[in-house]
N, C-alpha and C positions, 0 to 999 in steps of 0.2 A: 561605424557601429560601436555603442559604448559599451561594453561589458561591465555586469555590476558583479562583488561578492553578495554570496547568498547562500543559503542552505541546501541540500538534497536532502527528503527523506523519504525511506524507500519502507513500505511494510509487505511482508510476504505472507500473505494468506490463504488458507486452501479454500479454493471455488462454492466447496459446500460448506462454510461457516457461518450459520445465519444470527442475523441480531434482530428479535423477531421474526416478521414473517419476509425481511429480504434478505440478498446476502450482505456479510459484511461489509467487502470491497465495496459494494455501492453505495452503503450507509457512511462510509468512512470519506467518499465524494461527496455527498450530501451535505455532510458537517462541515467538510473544507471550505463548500461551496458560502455557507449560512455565516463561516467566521470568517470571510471576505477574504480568504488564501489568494493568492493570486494563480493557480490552478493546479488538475490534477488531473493523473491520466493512469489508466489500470493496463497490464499487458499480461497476456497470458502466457505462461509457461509450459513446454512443450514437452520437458524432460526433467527432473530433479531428485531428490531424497534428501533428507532431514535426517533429525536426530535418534529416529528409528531407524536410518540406515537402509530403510524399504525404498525401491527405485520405481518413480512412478513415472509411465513416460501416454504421449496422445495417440497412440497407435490403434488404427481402428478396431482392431478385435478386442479391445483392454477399452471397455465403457466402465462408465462409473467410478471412476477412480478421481480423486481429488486433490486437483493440478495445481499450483501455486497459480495464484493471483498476485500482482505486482501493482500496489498502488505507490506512484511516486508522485512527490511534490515539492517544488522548488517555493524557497519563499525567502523572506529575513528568518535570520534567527532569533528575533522576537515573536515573531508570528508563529513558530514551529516550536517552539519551548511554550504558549498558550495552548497548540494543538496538544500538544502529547498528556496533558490531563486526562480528557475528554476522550482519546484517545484509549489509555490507560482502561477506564471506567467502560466503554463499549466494548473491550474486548476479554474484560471480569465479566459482562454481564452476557456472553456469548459462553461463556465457560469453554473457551478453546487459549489457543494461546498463539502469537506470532511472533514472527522477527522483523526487526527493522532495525537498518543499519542510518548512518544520518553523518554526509559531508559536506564539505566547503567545495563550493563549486563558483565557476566565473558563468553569468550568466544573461546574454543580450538577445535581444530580438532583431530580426535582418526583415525589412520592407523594402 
């Protein structure tokens, strides 16, 4: 198995973030999808708090509350420095705001 370097970028957004009438996180698949990323995948967060310090956790008598979304994507670091524009601009046009962290990772595929 070869390992290549390559980028991670992770963005953290909350479940109820919509850009239009879908969420974020899926809009932000969509685009990766359209600028030919080589992929992406969203994981749901079960427990967290931010910068308000409010602890939001998936416990079932605690509905509606709005979990972190975790979209990540592995790519070249040219591909990921195109995204993060577009990026930029849908998440102005969402009037919410996220985080995203972005490293060097070694990254192969096993068949």
């Amino acid at each position: 198995m070869e390992l290549k370097n390559l980028e991670s970028l992770r963005i953290f957004v909350g479940e109820h973030v919509r850009f239009g009438h879908r969420p974020l996180y899926e809009e932000i698949v969509r685009e990766a999808r359209q600028l030919g990323m080589a992929g992406a995948t969203v994981m749901k967060g079960v427990l967290s708090y931010g910068h308000d310090l409010h602890i939001n956790t998936a416990k079932i008598v605690e509905f509606g509350l709005n979990l972190p979304m975790i979209v990540e994507l592995v790519d070249t670091t040219e591909n990921i420095d195109s995204f993060l524009p577009m990026l930029e601009r849908m998440v102005r046009d969402s009037a919410e705001r996220v985080m995203i962290t972005r490293e060097n990772v070694r990254s192969g595929i096993i068949e």
